[in-house]
OpenMM code with the backbone's topology and positions (N, CA, C; nanometers):
from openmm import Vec3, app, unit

residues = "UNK UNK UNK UNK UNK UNK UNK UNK UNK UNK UNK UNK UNK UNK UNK UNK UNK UNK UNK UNK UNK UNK UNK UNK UNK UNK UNK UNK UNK UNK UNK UNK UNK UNK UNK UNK UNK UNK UNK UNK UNK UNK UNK UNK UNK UNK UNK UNK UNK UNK UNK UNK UNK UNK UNK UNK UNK UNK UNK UNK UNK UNK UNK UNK UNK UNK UNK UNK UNK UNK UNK UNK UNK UNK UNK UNK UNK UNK UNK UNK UNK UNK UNK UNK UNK UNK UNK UNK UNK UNK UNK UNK UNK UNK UNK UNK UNK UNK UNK UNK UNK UNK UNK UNK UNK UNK UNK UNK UNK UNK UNK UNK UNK UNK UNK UNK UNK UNK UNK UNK UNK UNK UNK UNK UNK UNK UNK UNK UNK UNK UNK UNK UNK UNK UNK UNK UNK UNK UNK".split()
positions = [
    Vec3(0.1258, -0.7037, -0.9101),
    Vec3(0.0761, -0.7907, -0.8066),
    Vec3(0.0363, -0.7059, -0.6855),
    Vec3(-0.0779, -0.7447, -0.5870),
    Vec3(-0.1517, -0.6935, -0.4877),
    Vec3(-0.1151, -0.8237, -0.4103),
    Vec3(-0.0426, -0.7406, -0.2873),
    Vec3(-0.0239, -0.8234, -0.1423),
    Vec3(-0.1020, -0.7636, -0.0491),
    Vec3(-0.1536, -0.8012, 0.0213),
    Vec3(-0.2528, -0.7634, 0.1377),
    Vec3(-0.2051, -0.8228, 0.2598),
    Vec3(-0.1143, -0.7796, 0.3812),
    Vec3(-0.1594, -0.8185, 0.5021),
    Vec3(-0.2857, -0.7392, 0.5920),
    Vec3(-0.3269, -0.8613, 0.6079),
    Vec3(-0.4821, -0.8139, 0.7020),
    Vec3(-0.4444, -0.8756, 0.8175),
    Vec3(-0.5570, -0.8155, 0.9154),
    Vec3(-0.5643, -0.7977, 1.0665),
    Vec3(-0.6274, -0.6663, 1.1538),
    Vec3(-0.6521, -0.6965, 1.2435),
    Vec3(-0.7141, -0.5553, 1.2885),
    Vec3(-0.6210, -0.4891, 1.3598),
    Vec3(-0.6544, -0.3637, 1.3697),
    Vec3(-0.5761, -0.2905, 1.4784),
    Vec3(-0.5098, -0.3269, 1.5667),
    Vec3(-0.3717, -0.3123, 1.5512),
    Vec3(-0.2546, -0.3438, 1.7010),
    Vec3(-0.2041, -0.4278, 1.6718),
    Vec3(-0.2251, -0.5585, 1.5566),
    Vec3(-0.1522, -0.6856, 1.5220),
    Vec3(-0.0357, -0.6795, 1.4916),
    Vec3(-0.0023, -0.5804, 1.4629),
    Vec3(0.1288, -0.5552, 1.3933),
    Vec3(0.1812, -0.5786, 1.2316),
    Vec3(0.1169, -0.5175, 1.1761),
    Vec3(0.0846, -0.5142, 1.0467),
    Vec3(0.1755, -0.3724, 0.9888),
    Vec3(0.2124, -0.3088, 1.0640),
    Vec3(0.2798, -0.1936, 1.0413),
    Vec3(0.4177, -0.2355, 1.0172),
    Vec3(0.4646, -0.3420, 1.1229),
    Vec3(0.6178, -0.3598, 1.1700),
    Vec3(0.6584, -0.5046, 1.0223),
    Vec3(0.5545, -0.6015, 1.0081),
    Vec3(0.5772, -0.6543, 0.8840),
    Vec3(0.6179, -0.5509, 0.7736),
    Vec3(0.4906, -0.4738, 0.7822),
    Vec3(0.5101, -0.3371, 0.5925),
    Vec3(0.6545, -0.3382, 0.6052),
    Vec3(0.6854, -0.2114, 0.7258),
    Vec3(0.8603, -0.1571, 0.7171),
    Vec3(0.9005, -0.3031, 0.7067),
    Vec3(0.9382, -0.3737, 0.7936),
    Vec3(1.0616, -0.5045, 0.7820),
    Vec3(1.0289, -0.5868, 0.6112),
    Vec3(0.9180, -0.5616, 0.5291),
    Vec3(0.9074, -0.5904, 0.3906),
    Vec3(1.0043, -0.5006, 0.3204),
    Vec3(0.9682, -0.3488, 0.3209),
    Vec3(1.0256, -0.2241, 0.2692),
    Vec3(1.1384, -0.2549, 0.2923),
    Vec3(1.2169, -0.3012, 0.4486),
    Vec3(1.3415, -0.2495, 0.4127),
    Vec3(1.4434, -0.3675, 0.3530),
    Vec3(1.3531, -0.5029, 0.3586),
    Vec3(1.3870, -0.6279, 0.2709),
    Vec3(1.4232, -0.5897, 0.1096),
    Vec3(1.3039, -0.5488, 0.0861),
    Vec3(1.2920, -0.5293, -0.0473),
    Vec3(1.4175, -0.4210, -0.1260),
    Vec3(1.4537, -0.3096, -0.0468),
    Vec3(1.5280, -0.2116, -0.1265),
    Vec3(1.6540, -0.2941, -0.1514),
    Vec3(1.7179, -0.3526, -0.0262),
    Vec3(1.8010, -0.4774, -0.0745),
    Vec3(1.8685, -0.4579, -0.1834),
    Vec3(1.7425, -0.5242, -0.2668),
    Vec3(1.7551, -0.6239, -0.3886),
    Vec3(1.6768, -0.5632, -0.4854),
    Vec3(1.6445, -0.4223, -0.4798),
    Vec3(1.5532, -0.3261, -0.5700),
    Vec3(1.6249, -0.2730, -0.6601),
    Vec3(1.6259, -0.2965, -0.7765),
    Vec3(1.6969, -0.2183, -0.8911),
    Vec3(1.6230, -0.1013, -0.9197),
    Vec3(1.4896, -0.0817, -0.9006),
    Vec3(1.4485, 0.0348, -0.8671),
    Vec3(1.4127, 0.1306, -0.7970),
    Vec3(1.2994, 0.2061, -0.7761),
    Vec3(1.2358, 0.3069, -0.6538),
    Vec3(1.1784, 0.2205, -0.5728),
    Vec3(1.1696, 0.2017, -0.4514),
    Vec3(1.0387, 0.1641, -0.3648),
    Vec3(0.9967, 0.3413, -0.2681),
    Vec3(0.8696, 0.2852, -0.2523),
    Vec3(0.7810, 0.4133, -0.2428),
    Vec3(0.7356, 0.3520, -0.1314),
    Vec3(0.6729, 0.4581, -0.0218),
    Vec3(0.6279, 0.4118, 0.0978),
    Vec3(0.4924, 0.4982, 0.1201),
    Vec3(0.4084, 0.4676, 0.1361),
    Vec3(0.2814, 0.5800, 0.1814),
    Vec3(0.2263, 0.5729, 0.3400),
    Vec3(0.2279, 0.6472, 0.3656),
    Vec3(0.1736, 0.6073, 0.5467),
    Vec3(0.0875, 0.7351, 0.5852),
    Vec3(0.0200, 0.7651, 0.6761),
    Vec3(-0.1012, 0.8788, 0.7016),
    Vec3(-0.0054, 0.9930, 0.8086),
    Vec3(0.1190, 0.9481, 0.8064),
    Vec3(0.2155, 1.0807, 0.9313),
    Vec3(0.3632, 0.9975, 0.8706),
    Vec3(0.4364, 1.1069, 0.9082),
    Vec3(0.6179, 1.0772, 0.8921),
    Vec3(0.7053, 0.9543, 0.9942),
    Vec3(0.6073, 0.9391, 1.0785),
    Vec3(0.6525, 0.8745, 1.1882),
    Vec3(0.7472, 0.7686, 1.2029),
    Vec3(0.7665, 0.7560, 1.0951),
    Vec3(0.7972, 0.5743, 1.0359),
    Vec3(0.9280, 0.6220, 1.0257),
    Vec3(0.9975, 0.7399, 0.9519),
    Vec3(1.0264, 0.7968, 0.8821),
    Vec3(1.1942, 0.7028, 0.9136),
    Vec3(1.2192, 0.7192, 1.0121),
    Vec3(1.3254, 0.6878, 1.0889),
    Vec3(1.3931, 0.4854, 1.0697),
    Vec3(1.2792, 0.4382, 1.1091),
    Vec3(1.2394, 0.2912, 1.0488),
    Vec3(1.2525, 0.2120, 0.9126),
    Vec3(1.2735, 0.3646, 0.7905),
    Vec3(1.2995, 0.3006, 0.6829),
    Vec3(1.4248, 0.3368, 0.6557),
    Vec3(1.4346, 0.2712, 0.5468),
    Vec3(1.5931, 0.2783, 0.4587),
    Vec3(1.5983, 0.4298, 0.4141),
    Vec3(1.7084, 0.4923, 0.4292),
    Vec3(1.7173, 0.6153, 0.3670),
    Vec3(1.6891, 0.6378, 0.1879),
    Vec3(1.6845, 0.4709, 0.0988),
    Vec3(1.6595, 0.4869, -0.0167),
    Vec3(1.5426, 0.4883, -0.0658),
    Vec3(1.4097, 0.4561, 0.0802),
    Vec3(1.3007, 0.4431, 0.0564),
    Vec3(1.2387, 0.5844, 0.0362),
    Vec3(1.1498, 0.6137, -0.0398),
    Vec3(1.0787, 0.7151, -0.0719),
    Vec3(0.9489, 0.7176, 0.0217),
    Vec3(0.9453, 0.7644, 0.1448),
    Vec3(0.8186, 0.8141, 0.2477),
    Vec3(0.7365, 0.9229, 0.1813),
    Vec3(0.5903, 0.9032, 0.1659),
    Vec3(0.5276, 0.9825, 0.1817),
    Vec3(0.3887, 0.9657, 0.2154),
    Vec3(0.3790, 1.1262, 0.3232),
    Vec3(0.2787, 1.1574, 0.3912),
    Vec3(0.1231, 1.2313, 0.3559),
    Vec3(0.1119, 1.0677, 0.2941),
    Vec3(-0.0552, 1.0764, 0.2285),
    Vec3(-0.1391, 1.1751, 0.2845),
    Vec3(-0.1378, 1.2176, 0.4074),
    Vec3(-0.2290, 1.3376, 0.4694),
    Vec3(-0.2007, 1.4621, 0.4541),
    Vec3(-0.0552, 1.4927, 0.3836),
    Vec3(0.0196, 1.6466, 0.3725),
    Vec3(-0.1202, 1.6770, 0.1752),
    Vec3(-0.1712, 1.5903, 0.1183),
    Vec3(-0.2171, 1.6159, 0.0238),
    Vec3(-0.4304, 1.6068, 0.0108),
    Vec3(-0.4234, 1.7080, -0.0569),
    Vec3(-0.6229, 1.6543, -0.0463),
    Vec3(-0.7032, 1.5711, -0.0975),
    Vec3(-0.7117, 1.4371, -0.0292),
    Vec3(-0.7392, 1.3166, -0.0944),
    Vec3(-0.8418, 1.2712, 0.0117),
    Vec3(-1.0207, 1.3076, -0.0577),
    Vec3(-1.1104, 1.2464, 0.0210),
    Vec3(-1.2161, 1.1602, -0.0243),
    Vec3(-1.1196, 1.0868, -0.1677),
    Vec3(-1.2130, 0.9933, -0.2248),
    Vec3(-1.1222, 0.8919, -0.2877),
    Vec3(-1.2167, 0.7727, -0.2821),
    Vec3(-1.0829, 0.6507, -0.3331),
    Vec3(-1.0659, 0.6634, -0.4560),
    Vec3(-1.1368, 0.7529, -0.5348),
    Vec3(-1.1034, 0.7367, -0.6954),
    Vec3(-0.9656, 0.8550, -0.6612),
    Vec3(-0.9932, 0.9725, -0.5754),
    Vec3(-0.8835, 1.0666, -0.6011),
    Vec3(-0.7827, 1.0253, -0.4862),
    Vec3(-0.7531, 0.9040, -0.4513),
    Vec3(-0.6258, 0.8264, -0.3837),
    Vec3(-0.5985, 0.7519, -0.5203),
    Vec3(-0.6740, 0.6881, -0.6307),
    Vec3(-0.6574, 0.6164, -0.6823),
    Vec3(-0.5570, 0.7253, -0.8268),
    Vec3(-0.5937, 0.7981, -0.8346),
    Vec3(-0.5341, 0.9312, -0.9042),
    Vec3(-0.4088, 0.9659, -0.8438),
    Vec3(-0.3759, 0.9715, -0.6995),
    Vec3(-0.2970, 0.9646, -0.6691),
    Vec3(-0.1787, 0.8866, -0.6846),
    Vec3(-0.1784, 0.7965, -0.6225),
    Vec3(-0.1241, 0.6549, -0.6791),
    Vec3(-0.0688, 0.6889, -0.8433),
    Vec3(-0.1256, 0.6952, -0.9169),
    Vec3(-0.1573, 0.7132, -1.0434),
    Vec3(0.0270, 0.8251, -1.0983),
    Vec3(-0.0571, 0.9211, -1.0096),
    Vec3(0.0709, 1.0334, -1.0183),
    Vec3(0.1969, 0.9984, -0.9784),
    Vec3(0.2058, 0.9255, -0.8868),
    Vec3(0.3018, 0.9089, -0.8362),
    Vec3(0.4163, 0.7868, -0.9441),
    Vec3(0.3057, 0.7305, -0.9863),
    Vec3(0.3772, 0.6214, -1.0818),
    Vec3(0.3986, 0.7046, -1.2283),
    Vec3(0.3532, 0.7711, -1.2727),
    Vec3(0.3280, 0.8649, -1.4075),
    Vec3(0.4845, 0.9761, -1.3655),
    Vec3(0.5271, 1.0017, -1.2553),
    Vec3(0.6636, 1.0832, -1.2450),
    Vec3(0.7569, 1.0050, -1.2186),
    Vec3(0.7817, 0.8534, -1.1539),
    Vec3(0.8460, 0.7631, -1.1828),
    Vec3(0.8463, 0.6292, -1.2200),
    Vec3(0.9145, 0.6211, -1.3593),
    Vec3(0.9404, 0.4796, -1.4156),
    Vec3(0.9571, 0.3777, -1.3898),
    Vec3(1.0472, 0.3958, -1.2590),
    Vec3(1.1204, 0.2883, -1.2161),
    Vec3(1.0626, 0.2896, -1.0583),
    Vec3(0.9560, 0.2613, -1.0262),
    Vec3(0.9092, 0.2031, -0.8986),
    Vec3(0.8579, 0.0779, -0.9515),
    Vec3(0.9522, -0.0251, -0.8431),
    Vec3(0.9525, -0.1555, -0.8351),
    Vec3(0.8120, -0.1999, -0.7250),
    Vec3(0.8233, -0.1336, -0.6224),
    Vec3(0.7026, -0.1246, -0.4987),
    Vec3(0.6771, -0.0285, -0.4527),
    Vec3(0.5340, -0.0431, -0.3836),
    Vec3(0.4896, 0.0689, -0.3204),
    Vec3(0.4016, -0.0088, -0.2269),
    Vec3(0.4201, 0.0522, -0.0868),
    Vec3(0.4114, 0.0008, 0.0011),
    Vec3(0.2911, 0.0386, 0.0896),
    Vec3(0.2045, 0.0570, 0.1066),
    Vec3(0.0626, 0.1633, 0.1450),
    Vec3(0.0113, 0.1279, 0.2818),
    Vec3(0.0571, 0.1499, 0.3506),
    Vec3(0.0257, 0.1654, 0.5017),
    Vec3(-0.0978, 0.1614, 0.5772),
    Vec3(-0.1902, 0.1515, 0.6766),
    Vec3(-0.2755, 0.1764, 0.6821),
    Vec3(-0.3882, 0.2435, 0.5480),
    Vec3(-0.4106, 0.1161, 0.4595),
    Vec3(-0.4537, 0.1615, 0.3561),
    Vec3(-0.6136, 0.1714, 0.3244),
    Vec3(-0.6953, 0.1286, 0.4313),
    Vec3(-0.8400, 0.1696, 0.4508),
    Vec3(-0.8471, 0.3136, 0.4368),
    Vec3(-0.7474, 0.4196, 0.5243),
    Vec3(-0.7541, 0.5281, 0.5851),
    Vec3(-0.7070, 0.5926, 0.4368),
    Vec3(-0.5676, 0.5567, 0.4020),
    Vec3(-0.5180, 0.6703, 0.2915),
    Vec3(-0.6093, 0.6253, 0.1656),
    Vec3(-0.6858, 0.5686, 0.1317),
    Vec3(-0.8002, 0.5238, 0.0338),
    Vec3(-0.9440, 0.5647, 0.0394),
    Vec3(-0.9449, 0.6078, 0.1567),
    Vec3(-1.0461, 0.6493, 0.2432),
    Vec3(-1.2074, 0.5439, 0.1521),
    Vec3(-1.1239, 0.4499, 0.2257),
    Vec3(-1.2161, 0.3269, 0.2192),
    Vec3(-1.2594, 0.2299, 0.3482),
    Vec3(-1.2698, 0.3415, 0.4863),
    Vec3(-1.3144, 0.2802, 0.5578),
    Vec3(-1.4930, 0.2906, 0.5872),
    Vec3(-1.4965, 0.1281, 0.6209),
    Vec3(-1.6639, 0.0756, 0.5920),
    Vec3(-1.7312, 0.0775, 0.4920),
    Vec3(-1.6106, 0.0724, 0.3534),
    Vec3(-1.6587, 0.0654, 0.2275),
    Vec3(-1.5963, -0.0786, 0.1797),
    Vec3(-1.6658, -0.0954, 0.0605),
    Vec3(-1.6086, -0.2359, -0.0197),
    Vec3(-1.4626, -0.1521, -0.1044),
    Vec3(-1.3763, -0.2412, -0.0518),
    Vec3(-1.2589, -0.2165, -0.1298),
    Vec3(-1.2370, -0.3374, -0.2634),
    Vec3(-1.3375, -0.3532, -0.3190),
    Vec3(-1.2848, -0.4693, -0.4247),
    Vec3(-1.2514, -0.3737, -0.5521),
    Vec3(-1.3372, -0.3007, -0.5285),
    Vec3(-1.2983, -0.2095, -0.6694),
    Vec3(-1.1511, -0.1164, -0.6847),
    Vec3(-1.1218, -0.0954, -0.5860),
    Vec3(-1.0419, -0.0210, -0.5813),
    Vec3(-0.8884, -0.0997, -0.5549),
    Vec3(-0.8813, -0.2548, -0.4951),
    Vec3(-0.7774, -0.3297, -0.5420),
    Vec3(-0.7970, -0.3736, -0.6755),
    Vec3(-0.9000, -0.3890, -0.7257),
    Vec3(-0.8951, -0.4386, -0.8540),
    Vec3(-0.8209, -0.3134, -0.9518),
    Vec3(-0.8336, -0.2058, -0.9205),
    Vec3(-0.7992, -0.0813, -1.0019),
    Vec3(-0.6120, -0.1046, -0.9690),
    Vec3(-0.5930, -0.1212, -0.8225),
    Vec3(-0.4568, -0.1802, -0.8252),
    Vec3(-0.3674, -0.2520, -0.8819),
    Vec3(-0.4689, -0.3746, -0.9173),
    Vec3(-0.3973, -0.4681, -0.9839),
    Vec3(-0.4133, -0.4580, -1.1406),
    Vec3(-0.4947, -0.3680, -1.1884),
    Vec3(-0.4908, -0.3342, -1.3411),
    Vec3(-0.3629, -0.2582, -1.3325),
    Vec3(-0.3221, -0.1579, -1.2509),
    Vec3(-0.2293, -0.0536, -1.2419),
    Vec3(-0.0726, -0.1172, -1.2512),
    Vec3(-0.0833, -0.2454, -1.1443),
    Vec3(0.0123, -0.3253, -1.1187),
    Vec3(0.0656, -0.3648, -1.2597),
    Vec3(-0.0627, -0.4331, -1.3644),
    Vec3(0.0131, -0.5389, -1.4516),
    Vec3(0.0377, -0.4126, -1.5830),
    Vec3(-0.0288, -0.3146, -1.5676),
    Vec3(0.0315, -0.2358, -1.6696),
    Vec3(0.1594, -0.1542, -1.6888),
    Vec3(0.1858, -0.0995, -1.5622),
    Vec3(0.3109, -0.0266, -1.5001),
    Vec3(0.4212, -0.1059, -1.4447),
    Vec3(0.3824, -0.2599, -1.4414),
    Vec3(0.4703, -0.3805, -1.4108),
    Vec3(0.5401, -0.2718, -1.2268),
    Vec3(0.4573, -0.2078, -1.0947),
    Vec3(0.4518, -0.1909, -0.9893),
    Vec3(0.3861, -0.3205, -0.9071),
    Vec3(0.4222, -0.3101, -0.7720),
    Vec3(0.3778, -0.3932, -0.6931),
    Vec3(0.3731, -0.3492, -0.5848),
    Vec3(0.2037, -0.3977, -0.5420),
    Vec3(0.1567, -0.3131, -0.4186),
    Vec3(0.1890, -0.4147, -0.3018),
    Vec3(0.1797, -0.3760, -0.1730),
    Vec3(0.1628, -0.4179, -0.0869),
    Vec3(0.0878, -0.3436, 0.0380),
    Vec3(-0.0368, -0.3877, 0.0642),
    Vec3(-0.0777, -0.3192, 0.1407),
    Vec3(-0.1408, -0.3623, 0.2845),
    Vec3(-0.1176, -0.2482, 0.4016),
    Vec3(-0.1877, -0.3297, 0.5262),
    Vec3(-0.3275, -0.2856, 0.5208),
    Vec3(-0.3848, -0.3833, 0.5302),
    Vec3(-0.5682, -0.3516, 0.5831),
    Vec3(-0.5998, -0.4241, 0.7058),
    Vec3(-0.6278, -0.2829, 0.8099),
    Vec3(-0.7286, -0.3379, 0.9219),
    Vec3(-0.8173, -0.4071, 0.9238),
    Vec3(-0.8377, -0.5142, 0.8826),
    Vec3(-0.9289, -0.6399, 0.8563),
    Vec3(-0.9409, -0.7349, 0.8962),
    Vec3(-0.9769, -0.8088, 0.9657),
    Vec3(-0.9920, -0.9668, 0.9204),
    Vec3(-0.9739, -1.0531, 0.8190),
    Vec3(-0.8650, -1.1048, 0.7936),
    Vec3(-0.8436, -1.1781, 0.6437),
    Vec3(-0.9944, -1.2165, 0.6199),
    Vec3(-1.1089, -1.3238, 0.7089),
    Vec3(-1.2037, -1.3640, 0.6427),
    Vec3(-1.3325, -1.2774, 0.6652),
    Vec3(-1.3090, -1.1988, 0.6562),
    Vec3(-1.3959, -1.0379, 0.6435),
    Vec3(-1.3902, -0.9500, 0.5074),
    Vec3(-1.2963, -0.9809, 0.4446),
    Vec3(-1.2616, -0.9852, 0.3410),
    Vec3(-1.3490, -0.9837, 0.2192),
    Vec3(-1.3493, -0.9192, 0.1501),
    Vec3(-1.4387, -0.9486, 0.0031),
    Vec3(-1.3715, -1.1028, -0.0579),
    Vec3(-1.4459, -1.2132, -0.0988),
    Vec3(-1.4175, -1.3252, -0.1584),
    Vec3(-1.3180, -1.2756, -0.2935),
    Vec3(-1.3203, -1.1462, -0.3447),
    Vec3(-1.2451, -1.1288, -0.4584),
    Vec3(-1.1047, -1.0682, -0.4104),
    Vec3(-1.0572, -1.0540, -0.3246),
    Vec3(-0.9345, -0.9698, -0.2924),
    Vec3(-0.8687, -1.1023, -0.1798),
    Vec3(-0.9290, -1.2229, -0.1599),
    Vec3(-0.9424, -1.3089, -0.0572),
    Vec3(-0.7610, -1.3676, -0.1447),
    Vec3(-0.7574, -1.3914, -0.2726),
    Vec3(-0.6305, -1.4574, -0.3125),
    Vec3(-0.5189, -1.3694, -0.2959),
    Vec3(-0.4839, -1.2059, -0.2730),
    Vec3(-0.4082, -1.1381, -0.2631),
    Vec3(-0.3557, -1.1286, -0.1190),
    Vec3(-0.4081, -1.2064, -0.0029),
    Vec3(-0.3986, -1.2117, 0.1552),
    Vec3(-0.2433, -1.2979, 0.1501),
    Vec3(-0.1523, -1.2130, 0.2015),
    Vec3(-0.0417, -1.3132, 0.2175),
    Vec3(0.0055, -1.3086, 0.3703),
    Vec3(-0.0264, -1.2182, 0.4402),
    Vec3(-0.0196, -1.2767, 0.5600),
    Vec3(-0.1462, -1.2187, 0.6497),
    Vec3(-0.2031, -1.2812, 0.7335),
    Vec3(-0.3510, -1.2489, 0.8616),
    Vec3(-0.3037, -1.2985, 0.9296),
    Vec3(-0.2682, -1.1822, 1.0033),
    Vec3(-0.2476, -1.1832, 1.1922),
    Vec3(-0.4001, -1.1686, 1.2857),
] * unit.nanometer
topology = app.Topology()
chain = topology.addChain("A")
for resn in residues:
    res = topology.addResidue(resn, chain)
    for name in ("N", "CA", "C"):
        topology.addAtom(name, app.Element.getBySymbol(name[0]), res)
C-alpha cells in the first residue's frame, strides 16, 4: 500500500511522517525504514527506526531512487514500512509526473507485502487523478 500526505511546503507534513514512524514501530513486528534528504530527524525517531540519508548516496534519477528502494528491500525481509520524506526531492521527481513512479511503488508494495508512506509537496488536488486514491491526509 501507497500513503501519500500532500501539501506544500511548511504544512507540516514532516511532523505527521515522524509521529506515523514512531506510531507504527509500536506495533511493528518488523523493520520500519525511514528515508529523509539530511540526519536531522535523527533524534525525533525511535531508536528502532532505521534513518537513512538519501543524499549520503548517488541517486539522480527516479528509476535509480527506484533501484534504490529496491536494494534496500532485497537486504531486508522483514520491512513492514518505509517512510520517504520529502519524497519529490529523494525521487528526484520535482516538476515531473510522479504517477509512474508510485505506481512502481505500489507494484513493489504488493509483491514484497512493504508499505510506503510518503510526504509530497503538493497540493492533494494538483495531484495526478491516478495517485489521487493513495492521499490520506492534505494539509
Amino acid at each position: 500500500m501507497v500513503q501519500i500526505i500532500a501539501g506544500r511546503k511548511g504544512k507540516g507534513k514532516t511532523k505527521h511522517l515522524l509521529d506515523m514512524a514512531n506510531d507504527s514501530i509500536k506495533k511493528a513486528i518488523g523493520s520500519i525504514v525511514y528515508l529523509d534528504k539530511s540526519s536531522k530527524h535523527m533524534y525525533e525517531l525511535n531508536n528502532r527506526i532505521r534513518l537513512i540519508n538519501v543524499n549520503e548516496f548517488p541517486i539522480t534519477t527516479s528509476q535509480g531512487f527506484v533501484g534504490f528502494i529496491s536494494g534496500i528491500i532485497s537486504q531486508d525481509h522483514d520491512i513492514e514500512t518505509m517512510f520517504l520524506d520529502s519524497f519529490l526531492k529523494l525521487a528526484c521527481l520535482e516538476g515531473e509526473d510522479i504517477s509512474e513512479t508510485i505506481a512502481t511503488l505500489e507494484n513493489l508494495s504488493a509483491k514484497y507485502d512493504v508499505n510506503f508512506v510518503l510526504s509530497v509537496s503538493m497540493d492533494g488536488g494538483e495531484m495526478p487523478e491516478q495517485v489521487q486514491k493513495d492521499i490520506v491526509i492534505s494539509l
